[in-house]
Structures are given as structure tokens and as C-alpha cells.
C-alpha positions in Angstrom: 0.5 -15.9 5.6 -1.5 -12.9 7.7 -3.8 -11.7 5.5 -5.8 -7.9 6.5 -9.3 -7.4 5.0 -10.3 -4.0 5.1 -14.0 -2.9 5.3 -15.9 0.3 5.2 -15.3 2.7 3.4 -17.9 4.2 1.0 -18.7 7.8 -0.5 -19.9 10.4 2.3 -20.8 14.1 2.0 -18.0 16.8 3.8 -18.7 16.7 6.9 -19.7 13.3 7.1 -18.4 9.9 9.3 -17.0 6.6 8.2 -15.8 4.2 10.2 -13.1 2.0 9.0 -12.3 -1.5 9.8 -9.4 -3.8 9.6 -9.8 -7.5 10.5 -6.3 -10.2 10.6 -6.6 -13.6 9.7 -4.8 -14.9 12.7 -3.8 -13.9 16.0 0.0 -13.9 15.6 -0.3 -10.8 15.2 -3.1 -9.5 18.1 -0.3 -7.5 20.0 2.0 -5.9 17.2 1.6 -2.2 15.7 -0.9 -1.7 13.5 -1.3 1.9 11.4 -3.3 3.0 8.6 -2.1 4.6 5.2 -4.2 6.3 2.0 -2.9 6.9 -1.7 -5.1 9.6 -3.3 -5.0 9.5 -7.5 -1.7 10.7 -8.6 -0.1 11.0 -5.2 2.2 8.7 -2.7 0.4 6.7 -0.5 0.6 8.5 3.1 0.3 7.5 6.8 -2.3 8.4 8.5 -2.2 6.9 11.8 -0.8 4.0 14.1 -1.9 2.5 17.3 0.7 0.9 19.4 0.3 -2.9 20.2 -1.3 -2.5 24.0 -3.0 0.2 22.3 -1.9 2.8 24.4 0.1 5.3 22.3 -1.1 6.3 19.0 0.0 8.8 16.2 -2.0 10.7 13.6 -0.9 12.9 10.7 -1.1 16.9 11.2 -4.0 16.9 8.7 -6.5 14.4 10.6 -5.6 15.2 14.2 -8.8 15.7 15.9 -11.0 14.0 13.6 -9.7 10.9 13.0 -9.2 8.0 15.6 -7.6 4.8 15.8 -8.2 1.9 17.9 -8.3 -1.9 18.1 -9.6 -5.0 19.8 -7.1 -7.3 19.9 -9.7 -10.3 21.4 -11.2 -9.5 17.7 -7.5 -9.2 15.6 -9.2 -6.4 14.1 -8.5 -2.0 14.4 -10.3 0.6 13.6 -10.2 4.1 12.1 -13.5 6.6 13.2 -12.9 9.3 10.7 -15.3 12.4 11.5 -15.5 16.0 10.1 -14.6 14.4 6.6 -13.2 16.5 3.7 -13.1 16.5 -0.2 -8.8 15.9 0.4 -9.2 13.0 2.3 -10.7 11.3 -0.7 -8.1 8.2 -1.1 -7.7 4.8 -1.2 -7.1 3.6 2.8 -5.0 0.7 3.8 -4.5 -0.9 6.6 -0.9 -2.7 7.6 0.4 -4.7 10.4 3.5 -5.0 12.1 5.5 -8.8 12.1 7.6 -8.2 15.2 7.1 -4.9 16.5 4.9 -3.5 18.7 6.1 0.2 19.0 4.9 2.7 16.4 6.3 3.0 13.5 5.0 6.2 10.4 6.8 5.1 7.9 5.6 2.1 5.3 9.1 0.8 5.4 7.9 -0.1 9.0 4.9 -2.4 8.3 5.3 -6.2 7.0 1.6 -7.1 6.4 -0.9 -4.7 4.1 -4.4 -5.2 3.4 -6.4 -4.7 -0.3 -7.1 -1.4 0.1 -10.9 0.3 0.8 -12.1 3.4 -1.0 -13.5 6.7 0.7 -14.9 9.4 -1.1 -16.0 12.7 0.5 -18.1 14.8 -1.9 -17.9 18.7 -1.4 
């Protein structure tokens, strides 16, 4: 079973920068879609953004366009989301999720077959 370990997430002041990072278990899964999704208290967990598997497309949310970037390293199974300009709303849980098959984008959870833990960001105001 592919397991994802998230890691970096923290509590950072608006304006702030976190880098977040998602490591697989096993290469199986080095070339397929990967995305990132948040769940802030009392609200439905969200995408956020999606790298494709070659890494050359990738899709953001309206809200984090600009700020946010994904990437990956598939040599090292893991991706990554830079998150700069940081605001109070994107406080939230983030979790990272793979794709089995696929590696085309896909926004919707529906899409994803592997989900990490979950790492928690806080921006203070």
C-alpha cells in the first residue's frame, strides 16, 4: 500500500512562506498526478493544486494563483507546494494525494486514490 507523508507545515505570520512537502513510499507511483487539497475548521476540504505526472502542466485554485507553486521530483517520489504571500484564510489542514493510474490532472478528490495524514498551516494576521 502507497503511503504519503506530508511534512512542513507550521504557524507563519501573513505574509509569510512555507514550503510544503509530500514524500511516497514507493516509486509506483513517481510518474502519476499528484495535487494538493486543505480543509479549514467547519468547511469542505478544497483543492488547491495539481502537478501533472511529467510535471509539465499544473493547476491552482483562483485564490492561490500567483503565490502558491507546485512541483515534484520524481527521482525523490516526493512534490512540493512553495506557498508565499500567506494569508489568515489559507489557515487549513493540507493534504497531499496521488494518483493510481493517471497521469493527467485531475481537481476533483474523486480523482485521487492515495491521501496522505494531513499537515497543519496557520497564518496569523
Amino acid at each position: 500500500q502507497v503511503q504519503l507523508v506530508e511534512s512542513g507545515g507550521g504557524l507563519v505570520q501573513a505574509g509569510g512562506s512555507l514550503r510544503l512537502s509530500c514524500a511516497a513510499s514507493e516509486g509506483t507511483i513517481s510518474s502519476r498526478a499528484k495535487g494538493w487539497f486543505r480543509q479549514a475548521p467547519g468547511k469542505a476540504r478544497e483543492f488547491v493544486a495539481a502537478v501533472s505526472g511529467g510535471g509539465a502542466s499544473t493547476s491552482y485554485i483562483d485564490s492561490v494563483k500567483g503565490r502558491f507553486t507546485i512541483s515534484r521530483d520524481n527521482a525523490k517520489n516526493t512534490v512540493y507546494l512553495q506557498m508565499n504571500s500567506l494569508k489568515p484564510e489559507d489557515t487549513a489542514v493540507y493534504y497531499c494525494a496521488a494518483r493510481k493510474t493517471f497521469s493527467s490532472i485531475s481537481e476533483s478528490m474523486g480523482g485521487y486514490d492515495y491521501w496522505g495524514q494531513g499537515t497543519q498551516v496557520t497564518v496569523s494576521s
